[in-house]
C-alpha positions in Angstrom: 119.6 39.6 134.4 116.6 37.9 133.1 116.8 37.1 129.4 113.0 37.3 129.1 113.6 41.5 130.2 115.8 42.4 127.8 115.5 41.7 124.0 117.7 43.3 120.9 116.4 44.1 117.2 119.6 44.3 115.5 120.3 42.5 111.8 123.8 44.3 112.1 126.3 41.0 113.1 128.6 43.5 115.0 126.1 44.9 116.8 124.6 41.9 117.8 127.8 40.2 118.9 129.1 43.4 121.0 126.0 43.6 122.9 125.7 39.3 123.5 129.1 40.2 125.4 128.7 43.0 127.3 124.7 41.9 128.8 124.0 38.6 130.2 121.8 36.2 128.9 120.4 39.0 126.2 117.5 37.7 123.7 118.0 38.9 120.1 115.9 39.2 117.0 117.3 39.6 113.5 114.5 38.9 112.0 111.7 41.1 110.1 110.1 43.9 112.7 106.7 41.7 112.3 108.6 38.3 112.9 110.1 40.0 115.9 107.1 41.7 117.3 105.7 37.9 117.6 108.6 36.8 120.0 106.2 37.3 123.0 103.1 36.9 124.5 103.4 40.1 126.5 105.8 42.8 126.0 104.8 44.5 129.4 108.0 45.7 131.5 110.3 44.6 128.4 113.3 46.3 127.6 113.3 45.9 123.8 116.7 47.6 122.5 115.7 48.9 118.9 118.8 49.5 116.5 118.1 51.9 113.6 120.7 50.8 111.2 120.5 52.6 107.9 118.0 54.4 106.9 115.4 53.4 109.8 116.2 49.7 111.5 113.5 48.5 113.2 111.9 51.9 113.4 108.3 50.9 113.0 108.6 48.8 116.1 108.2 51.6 117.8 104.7 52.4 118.3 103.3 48.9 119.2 106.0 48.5 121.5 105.1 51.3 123.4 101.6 50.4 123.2 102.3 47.2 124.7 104.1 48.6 127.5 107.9 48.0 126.4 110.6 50.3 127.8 112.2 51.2 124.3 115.9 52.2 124.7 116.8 53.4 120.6 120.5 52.4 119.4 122.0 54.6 116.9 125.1 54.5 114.6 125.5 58.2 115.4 123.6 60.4 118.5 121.6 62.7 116.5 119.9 65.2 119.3 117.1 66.7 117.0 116.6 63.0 116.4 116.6 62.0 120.4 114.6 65.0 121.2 111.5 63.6 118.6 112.1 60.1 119.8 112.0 60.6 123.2 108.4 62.6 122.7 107.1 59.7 121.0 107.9 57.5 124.2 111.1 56.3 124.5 113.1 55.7 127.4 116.9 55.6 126.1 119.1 57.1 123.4 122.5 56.0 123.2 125.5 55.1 120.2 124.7 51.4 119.5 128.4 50.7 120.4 128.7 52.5 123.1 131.1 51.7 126.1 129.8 48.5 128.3 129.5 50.0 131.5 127.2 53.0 129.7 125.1 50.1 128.4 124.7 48.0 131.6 124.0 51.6 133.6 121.8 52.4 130.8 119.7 49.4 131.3 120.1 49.3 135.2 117.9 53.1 134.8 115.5 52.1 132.6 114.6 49.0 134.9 114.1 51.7 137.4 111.8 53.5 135.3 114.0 56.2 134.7 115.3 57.7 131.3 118.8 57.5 129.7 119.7 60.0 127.0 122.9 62.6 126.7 123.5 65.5 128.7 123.3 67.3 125.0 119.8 66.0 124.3 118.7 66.4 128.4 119.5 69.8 127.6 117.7 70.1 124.3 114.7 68.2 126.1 114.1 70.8 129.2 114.5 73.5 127.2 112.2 72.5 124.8 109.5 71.5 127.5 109.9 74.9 129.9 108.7 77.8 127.7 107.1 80.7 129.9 103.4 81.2 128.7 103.6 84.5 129.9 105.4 87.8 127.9 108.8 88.2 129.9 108.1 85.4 131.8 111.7 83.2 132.8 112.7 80.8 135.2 113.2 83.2 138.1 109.1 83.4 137.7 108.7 79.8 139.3 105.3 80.8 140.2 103.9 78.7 142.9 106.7 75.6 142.4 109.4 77.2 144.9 106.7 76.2 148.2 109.2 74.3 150.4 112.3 74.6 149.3 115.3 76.2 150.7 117.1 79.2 148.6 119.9 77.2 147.4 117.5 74.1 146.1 115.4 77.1 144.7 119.4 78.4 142.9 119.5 74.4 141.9 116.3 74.1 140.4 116.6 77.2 137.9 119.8 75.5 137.0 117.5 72.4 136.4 115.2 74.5 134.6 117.8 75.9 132.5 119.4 72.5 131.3 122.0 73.1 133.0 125.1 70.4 134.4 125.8 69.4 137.9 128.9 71.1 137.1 128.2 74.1 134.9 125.1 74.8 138.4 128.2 73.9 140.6 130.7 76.8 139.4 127.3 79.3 138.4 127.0 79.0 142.6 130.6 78.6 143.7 129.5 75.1 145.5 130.9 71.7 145.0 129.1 69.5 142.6 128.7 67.0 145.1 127.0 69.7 147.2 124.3 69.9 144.2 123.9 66.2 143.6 122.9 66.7 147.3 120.6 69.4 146.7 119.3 67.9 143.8 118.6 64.3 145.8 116.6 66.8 148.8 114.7 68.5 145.8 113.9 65.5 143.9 112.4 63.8 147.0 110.5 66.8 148.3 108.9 67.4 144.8 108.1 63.1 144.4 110.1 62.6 141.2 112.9 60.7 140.2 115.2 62.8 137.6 115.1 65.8 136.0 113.1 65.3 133.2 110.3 64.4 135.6 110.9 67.4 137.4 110.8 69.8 135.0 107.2 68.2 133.0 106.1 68.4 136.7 107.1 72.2 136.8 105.4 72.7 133.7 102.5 71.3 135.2 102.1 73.3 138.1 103.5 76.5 136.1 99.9 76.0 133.7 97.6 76.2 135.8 
């Protein structure tokens, strides 16, 4: 891992010291959010790690981060999901407990690299339901109007699952399937509709369900 790609705002010295061991070669910043904001020339394709220790941490980072073109991943003492949801609409790409188990962190920063999103299955859930709200009176999922074009019934089952925010496993039992059977259905339906995880998938079917 390159150390240039992934930076930590942190003045916690546990924090710090937990995440120096568990990523390789990890650039950190204790300093004041406008010392730290000066570390680089370009902050393009960074992953900068932002930990909002009591009340706000490096909070106000935020925005010119995102401006810049950062991939902000927030660190928390506690995973708040009314907190996630609002920090995830304001850009970011992660939400996760700041001392969270290594292997979440490394997979955490192995899918923002890919220029996907890491938050909880709790605050996914919050997050689609939020986004998919039918504009019409009566209107649900079943509607799908004009999203369901080329897809088989079950990936059309699957994707009101999606829809719903619901698990792999909680779509798995609702359809008397395997899960891996709708990981599979979910990799055909991801691929068909161009996008790369659900949240994509779902602004997409808002999209489409707008016009």
């Amino acid at each position: 891992m390159n150390s240039r790609s992934v930076v930590l705002f942190s003045s916690d010295t546990d924090v710090l010291a937990y995440w120096m061991a568990c990523v390789d070669e990890l650039q950190t910043c204790s300093q004041s959010p406008a010392a730290c904001l000066g570390l680089k020339d370009s902050w393009d394709g960074v992953i900068a790690l932002l930990h909002l220790e009591k009340p706000e941490g490096y909070i106000e980072l935020l925005p010119p981060l995102i401006e810049q073109g950062a991939l902000v991943v927030v660190l928390v003492d506690a995973v708040d999901v009314d907190q996630g949801v609002a920090l995830f609409r304001q850009g970011i790409k992660g939400y996760l407990e700041a001392l969270e188990q290594p292997g979440v962190l490394i997979r955490a920063i192995e899918l923002v690299k890919q220029g996907r999103v890491w938050l909880g299955q709790d605050i996914m859930s919050a997050l689609i339901t939020g986004l998919h709200h039918p504009k019409k009176e009566g209107g649900d999922v079943d509607a799908m109007p004009r999203w369901d074009q080329g897809l088989t019934d079950r990936e059309r089952d699957v994707a009101r699952g999606i829809l719903a925010g619901q698990s792999n496993k909680t779509i798995a039992d609702a359809l008397c399937i395997a899960e891996r059977t709708v990981k599979a259905h979910i990799h055909s339906l991801f691929q068909k509709k161009q996008v790369k995880d659900r949240l994509a998938f779902v602004l997409k079917y808002q999209a489409s369900s707008s016009n």
